[in-house]
N, CA, C and O atoms as CSV, one atom per row, in Angstrom:
chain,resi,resn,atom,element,x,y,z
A,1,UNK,N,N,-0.808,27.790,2.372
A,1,UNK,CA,C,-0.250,28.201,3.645
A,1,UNK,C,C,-1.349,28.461,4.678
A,1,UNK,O,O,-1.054,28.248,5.853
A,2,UNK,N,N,-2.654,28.922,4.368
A,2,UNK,CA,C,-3.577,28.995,5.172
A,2,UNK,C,C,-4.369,28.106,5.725
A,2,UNK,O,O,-4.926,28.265,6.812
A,3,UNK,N,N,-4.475,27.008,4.924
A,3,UNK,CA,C,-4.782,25.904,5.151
A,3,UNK,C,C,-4.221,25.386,6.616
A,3,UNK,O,O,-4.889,25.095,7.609
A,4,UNK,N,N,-2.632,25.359,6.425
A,4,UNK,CA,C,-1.687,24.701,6.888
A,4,UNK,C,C,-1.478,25.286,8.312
A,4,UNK,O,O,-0.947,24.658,9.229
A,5,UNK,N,N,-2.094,26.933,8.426
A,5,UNK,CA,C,-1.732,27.596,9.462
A,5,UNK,C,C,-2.948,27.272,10.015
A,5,UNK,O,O,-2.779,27.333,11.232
A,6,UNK,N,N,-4.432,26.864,9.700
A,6,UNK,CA,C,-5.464,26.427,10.558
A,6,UNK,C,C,-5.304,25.150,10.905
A,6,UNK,O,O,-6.097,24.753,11.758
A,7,UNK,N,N,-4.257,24.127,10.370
A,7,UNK,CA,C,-4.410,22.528,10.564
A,7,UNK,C,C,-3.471,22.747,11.771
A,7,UNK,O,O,-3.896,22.272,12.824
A,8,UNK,N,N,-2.205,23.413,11.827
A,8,UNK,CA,C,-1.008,23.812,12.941
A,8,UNK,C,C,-1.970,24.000,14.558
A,8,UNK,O,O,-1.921,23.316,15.580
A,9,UNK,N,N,-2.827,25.265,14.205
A,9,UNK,CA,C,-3.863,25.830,15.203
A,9,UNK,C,C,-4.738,25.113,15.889
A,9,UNK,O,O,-4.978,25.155,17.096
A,10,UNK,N,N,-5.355,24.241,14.796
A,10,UNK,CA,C,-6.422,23.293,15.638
A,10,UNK,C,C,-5.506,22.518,16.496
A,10,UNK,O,O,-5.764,22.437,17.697
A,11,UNK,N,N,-4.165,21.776,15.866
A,11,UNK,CA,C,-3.654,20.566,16.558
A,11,UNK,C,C,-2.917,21.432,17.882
A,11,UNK,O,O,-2.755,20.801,18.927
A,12,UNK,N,N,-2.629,22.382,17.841
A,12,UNK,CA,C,-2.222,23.037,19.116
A,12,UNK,C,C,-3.118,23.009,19.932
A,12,UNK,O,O,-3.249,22.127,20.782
A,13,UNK,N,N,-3.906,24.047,19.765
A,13,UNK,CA,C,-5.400,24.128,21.041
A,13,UNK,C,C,-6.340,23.285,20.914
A,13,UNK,O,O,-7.269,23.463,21.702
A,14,UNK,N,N,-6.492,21.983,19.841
A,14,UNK,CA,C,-7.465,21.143,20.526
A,14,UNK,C,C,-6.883,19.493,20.659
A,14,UNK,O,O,-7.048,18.837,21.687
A,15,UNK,N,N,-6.252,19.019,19.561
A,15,UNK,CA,C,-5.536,18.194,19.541
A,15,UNK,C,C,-4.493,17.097,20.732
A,15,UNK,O,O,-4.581,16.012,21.306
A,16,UNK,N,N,-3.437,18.369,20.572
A,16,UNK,CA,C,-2.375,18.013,21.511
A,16,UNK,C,C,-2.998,18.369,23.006
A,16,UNK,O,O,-2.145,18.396,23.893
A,17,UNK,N,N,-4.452,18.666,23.445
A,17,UNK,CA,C,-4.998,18.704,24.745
A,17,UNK,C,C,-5.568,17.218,24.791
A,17,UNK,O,O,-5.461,16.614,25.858
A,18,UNK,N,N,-5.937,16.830,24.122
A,18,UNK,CA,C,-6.800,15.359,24.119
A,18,UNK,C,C,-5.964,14.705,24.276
A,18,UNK,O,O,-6.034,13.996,25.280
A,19,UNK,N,N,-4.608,14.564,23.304
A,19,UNK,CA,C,-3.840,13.387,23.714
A,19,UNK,C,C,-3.215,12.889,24.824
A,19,UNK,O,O,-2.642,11.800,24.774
A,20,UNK,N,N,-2.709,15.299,25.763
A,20,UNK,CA,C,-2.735,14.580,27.079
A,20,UNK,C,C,-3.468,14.273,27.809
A,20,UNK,O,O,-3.025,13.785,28.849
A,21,UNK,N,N,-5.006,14.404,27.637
A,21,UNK,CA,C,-5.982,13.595,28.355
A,21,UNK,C,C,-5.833,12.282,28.143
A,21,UNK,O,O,-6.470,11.531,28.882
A,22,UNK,N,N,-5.085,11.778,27.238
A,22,UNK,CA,C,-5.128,10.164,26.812
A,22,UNK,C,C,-5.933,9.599,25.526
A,22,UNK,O,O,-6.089,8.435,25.156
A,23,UNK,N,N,-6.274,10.504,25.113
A,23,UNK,CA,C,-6.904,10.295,23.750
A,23,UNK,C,C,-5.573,9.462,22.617
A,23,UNK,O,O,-4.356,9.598,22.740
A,24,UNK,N,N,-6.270,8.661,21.615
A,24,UNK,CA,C,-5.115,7.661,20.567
A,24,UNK,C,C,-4.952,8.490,19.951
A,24,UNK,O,O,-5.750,8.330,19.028
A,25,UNK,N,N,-4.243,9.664,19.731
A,25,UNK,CA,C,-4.429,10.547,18.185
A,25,UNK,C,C,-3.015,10.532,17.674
A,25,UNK,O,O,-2.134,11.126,18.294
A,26,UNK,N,N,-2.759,9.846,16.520
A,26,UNK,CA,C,-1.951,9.890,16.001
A,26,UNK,C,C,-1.307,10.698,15.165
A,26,UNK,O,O,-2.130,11.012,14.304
A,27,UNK,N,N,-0.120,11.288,14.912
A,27,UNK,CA,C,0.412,12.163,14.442
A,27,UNK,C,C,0.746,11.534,12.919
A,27,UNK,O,O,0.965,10.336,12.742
A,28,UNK,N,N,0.747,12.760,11.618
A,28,UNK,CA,C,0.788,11.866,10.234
A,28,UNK,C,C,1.729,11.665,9.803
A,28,UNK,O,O,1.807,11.528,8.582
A,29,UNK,N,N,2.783,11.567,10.570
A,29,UNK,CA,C,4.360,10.531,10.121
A,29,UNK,C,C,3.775,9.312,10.963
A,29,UNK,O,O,4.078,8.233,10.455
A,30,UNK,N,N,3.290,9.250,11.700
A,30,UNK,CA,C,3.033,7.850,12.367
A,30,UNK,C,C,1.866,7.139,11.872
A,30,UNK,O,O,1.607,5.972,12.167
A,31,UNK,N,N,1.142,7.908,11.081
A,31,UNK,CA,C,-0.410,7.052,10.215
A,31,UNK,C,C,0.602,6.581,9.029
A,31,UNK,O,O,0.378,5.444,8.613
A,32,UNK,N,N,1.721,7.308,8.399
A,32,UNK,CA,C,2.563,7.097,7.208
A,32,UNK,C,C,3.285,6.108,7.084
A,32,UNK,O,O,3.315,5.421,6.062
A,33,UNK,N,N,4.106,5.859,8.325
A,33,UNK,CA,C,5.051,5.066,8.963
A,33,UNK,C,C,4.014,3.732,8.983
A,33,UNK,O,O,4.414,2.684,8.477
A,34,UNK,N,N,3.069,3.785,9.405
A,34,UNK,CA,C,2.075,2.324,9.795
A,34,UNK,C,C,1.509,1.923,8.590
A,34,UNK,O,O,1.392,0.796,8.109
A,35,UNK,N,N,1.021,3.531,7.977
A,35,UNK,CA,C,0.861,2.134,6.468
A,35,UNK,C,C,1.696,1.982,5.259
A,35,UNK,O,O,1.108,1.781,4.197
A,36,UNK,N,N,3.061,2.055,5.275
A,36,UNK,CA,C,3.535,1.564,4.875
A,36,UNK,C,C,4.316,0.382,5.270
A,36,UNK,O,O,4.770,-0.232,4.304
A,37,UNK,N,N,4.681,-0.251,6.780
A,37,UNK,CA,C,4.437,-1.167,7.591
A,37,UNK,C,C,3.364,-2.111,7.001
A,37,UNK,O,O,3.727,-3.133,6.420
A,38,UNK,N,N,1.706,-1.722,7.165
A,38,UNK,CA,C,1.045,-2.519,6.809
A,38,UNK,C,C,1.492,-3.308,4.988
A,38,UNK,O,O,1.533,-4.466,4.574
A,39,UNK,N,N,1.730,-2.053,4.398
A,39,UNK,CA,C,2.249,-2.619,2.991
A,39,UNK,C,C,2.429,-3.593,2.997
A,39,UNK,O,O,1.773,-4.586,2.684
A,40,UNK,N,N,4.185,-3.278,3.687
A,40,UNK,CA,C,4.895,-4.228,3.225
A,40,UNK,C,C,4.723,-5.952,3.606
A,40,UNK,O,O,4.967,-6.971,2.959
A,41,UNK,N,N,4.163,-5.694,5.029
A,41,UNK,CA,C,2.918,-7.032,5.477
A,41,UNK,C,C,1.887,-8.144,4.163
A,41,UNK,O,O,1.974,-9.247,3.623
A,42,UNK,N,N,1.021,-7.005,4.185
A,42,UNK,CA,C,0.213,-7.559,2.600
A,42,UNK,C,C,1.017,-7.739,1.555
A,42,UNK,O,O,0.693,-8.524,0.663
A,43,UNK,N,N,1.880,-7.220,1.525
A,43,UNK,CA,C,2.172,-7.487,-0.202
A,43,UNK,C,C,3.202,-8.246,0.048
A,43,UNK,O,O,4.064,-8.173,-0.827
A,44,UNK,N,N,3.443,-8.973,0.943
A,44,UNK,CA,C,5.004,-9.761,0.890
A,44,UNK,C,C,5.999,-9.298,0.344
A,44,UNK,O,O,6.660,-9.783,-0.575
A,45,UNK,N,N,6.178,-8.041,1.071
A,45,UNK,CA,C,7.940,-7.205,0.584
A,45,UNK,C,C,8.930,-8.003,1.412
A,45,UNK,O,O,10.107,-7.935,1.056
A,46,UNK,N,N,8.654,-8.679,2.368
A,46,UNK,CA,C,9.602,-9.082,3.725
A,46,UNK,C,C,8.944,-10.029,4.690
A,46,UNK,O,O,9.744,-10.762,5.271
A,47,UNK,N,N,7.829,-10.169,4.963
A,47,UNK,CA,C,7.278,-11.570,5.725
A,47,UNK,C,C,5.989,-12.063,4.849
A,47,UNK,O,O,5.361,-11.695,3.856
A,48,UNK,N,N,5.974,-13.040,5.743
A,48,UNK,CA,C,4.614,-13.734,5.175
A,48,UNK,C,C,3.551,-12.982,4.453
A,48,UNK,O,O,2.942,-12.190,5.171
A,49,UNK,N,N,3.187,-13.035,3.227
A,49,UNK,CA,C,1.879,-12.527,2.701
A,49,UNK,C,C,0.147,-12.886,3.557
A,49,UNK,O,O,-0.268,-13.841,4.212
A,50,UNK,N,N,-0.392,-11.738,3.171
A,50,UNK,CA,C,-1.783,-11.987,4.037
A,50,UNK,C,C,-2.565,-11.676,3.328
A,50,UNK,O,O,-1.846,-11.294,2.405
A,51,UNK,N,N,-3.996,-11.455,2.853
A,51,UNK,CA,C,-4.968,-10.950,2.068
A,51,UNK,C,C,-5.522,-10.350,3.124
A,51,UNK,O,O,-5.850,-11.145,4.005
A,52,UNK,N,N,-5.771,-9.074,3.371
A,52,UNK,CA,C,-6.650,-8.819,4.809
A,52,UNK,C,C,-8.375,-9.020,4.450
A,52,UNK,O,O,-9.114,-9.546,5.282
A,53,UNK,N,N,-8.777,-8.636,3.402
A,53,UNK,CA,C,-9.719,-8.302,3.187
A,53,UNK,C,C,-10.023,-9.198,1.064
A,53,UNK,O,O,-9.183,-9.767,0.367
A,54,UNK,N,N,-11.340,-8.937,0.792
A,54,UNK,CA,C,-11.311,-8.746,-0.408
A,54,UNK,C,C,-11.850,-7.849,-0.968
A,54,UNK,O,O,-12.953,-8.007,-1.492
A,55,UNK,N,N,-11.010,-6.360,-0.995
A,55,UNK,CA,C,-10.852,-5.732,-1.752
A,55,UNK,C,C,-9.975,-5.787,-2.031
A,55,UNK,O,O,-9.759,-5.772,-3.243
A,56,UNK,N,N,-8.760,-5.899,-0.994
A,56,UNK,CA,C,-7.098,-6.235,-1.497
A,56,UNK,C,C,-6.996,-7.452,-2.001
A,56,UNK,O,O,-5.865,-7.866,-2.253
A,57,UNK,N,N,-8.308,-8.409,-2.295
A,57,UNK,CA,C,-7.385,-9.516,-2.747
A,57,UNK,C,C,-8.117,-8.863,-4.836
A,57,UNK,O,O,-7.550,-8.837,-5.928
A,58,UNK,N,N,-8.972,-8.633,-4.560
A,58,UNK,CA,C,-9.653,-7.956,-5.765
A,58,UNK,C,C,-8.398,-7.146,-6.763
A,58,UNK,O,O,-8.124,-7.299,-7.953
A,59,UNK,N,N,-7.683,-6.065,-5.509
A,59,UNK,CA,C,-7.306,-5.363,-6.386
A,59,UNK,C,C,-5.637,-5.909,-7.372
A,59,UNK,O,O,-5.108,-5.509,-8.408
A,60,UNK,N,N,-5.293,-7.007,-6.330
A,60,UNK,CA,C,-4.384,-7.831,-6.681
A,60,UNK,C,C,-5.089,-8.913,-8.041
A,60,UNK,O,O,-4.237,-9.376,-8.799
A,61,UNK,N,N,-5.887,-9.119,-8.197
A,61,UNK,CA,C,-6.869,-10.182,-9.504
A,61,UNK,C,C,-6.928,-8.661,-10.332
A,61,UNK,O,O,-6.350,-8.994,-11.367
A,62,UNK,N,N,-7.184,-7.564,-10.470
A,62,UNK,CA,C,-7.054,-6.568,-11.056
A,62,UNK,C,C,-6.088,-6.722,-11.278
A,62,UNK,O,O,-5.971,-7.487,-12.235
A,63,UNK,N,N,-4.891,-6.271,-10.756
A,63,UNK,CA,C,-3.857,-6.123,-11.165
A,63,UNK,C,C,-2.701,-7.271,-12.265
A,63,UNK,O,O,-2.033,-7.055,-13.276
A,64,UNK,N,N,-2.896,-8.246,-11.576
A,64,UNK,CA,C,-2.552,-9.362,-12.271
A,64,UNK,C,C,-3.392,-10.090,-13.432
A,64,UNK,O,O,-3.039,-11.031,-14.144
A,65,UNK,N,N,-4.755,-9.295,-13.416
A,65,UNK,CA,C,-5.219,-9.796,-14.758
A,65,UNK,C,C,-5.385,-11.653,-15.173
A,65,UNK,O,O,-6.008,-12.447,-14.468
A,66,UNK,N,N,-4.657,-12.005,-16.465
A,66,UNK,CA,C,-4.809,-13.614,-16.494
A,66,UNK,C,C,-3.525,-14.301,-15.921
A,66,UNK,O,O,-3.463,-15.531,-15.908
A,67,UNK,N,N,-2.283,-13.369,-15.348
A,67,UNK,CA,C,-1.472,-14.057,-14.582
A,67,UNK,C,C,-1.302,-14.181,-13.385
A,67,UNK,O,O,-0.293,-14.489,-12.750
A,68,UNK,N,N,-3.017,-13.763,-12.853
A,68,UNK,CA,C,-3.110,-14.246,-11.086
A,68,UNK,C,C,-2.889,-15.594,-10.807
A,68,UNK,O,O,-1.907,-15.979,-10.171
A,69,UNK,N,N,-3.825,-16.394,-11.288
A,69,UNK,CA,C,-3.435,-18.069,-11.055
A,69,UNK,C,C,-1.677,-18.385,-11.015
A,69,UNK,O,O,-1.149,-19.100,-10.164
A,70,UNK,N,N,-1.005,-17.743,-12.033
A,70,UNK,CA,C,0.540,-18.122,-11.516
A,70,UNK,C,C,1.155,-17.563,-10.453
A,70,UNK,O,O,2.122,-18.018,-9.842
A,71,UNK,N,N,0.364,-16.223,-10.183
A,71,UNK,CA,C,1.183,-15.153,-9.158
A,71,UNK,C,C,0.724,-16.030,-7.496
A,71,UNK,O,O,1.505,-16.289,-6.580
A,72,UNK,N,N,-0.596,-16.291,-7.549
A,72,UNK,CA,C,-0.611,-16.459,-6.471
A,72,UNK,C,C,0.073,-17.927,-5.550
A,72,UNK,O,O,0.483,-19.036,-5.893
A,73,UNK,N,N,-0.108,-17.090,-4.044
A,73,UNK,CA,C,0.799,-18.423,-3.709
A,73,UNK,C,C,2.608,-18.338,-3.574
A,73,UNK,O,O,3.343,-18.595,-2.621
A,74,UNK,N,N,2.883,-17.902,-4.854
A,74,UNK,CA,C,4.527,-17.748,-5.545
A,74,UNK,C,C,4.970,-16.323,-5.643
A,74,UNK,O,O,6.118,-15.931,-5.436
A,75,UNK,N,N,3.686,-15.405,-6.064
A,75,UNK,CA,C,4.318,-14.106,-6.372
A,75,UNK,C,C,4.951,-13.086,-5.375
A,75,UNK,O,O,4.759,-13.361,-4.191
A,76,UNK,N,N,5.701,-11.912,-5.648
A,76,UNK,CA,C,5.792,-11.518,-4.612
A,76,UNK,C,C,6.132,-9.838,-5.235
A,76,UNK,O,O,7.179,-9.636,-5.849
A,77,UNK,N,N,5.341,-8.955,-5.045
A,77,UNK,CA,C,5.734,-7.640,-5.257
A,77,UNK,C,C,6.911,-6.855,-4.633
A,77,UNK,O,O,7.444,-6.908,-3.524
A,78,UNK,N,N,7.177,-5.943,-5.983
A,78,UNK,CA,C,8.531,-5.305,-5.363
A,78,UNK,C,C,7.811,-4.474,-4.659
A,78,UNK,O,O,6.666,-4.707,-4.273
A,79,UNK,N,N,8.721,-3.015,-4.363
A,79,UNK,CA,C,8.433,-2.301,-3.448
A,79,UNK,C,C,8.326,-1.242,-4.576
A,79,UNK,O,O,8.698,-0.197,-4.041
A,80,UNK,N,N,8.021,-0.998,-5.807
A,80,UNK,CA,C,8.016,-0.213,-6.801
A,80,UNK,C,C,6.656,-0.425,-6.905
A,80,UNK,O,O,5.931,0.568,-6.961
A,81,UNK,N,N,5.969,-1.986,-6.958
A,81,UNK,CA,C,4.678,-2.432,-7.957
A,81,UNK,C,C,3.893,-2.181,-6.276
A,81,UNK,O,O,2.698,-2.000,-6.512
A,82,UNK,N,N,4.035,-2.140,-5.369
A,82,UNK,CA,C,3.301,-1.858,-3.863
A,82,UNK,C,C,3.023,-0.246,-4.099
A,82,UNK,O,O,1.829,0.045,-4.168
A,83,UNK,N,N,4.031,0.917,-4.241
A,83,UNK,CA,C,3.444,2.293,-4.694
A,83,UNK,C,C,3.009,2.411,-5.733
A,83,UNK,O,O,2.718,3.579,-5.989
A,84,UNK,N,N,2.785,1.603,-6.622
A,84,UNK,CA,C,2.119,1.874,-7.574
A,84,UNK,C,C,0.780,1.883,-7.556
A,84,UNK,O,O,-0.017,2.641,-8.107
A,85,UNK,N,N,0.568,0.626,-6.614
A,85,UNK,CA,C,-0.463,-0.205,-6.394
A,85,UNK,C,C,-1.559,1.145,-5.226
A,85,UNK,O,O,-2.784,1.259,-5.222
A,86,UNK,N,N,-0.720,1.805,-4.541
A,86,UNK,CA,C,-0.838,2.431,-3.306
A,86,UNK,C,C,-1.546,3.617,-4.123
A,86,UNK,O,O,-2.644,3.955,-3.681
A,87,UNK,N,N,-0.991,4.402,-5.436
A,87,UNK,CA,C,-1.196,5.184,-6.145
A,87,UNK,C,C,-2.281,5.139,-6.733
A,87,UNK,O,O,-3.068,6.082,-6.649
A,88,UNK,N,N,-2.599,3.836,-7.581
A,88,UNK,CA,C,-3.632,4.038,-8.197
A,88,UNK,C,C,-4.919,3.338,-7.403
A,88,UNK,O,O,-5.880,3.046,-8.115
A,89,UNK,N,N,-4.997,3.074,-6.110
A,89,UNK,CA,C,-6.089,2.889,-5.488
A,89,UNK,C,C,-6.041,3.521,-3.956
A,89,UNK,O,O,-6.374,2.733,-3.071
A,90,UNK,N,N,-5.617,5.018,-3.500
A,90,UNK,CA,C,-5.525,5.479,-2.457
A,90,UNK,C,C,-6.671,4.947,-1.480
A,90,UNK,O,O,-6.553,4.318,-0.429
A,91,UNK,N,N,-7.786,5.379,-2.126
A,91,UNK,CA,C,-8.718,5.525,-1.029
A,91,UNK,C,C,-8.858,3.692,-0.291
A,91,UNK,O,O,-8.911,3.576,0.933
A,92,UNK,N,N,-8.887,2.851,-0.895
A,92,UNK,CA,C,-8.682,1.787,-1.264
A,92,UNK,C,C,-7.600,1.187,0.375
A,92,UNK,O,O,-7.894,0.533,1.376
A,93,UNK,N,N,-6.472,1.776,-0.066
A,93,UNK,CA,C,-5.549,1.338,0.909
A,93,UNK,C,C,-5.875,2.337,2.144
A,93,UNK,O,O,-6.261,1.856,3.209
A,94,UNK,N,N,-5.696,3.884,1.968
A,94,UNK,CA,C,-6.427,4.520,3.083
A,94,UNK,C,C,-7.690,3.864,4.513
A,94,UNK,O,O,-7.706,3.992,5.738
A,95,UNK,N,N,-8.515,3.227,3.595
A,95,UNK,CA,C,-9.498,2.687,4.567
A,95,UNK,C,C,-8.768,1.240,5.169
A,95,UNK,O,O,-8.729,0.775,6.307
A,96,UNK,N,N,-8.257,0.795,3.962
A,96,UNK,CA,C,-8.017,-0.203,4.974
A,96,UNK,C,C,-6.704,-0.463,6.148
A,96,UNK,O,O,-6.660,-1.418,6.923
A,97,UNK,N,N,-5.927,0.375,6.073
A,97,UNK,CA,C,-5.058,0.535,6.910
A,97,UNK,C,C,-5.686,1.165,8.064
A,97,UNK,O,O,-5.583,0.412,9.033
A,98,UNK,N,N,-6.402,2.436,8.395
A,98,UNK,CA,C,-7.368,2.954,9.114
A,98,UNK,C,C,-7.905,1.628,9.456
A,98,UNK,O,O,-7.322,1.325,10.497
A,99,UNK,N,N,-8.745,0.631,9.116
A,99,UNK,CA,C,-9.293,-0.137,9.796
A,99,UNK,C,C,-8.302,-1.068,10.233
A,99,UNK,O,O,-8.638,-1.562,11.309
A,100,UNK,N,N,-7.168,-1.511,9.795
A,100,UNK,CA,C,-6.349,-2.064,10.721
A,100,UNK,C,C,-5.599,-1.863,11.835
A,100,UNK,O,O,-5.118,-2.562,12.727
A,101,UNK,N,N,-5.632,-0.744,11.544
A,101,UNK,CA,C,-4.866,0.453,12.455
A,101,UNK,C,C,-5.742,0.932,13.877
A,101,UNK,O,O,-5.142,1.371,14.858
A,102,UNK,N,N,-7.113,0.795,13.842
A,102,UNK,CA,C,-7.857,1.168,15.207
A,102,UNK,C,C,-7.755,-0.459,15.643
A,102,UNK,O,O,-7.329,-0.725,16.766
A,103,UNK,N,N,-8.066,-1.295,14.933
A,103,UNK,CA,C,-8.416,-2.614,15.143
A,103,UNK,C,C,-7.356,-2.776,15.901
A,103,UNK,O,O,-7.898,-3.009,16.982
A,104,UNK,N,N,-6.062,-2.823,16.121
A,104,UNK,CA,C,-5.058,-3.142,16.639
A,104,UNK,C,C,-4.925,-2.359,17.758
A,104,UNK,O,O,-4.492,-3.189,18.558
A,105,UNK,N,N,-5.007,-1.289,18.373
A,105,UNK,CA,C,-4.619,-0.243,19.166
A,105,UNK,C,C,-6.478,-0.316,20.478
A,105,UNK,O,O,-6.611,0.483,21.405
């Protein structure tokens, strides 16, 4: 709770002053909202698949092991094997959404 009552405090008196100066600061339903957006992008839940990078294409050859050669191209993750995926490599997806995420804005 104390934590939570200094994170409240800062975003009051320093935060929410910058943004109305015009500062990009995003609020964390809207960093949440975007990367799971980005997800579903990369992992082909719903449009075209993309590799942004290779670490995501790495962690997909991780993941798929000796049935990448069939997956790729054809495969397509649910939305179960994407949090999973999200789970066991946070920091992983963290950065790279962050870097897609300024990149765009």
């Amino acid at each position: 709770m104390i934590p939570r009552a200094y994170d409240n405090h800062f975003e009051r008196t320093i935060v929410n002053s910058m943004r109305e100066n015009g500062a990009f600061i995003p609020k964390g339903i809207e960093w949440a909202e975007l990367g799971i957006g980005q997800a579903k992008r990369r992992y082909n839940l719903f449009w075209e698949p993309t590799i942004p990078n290779h670490r995501s294409l790495a962690i997909i050859k991780q993941d798929k092991g000796n049935e990448y050669e069939n997956f790729a191209g054809n495969g397509v993750y649910k939305k179960e094997e994407v949090l999973y995926l999200i789970l066991k490599h946070p920091v992983d997806f963290i950065t790279s959404w962050c870097n897609v995420f300024f990149a765009n804005h």
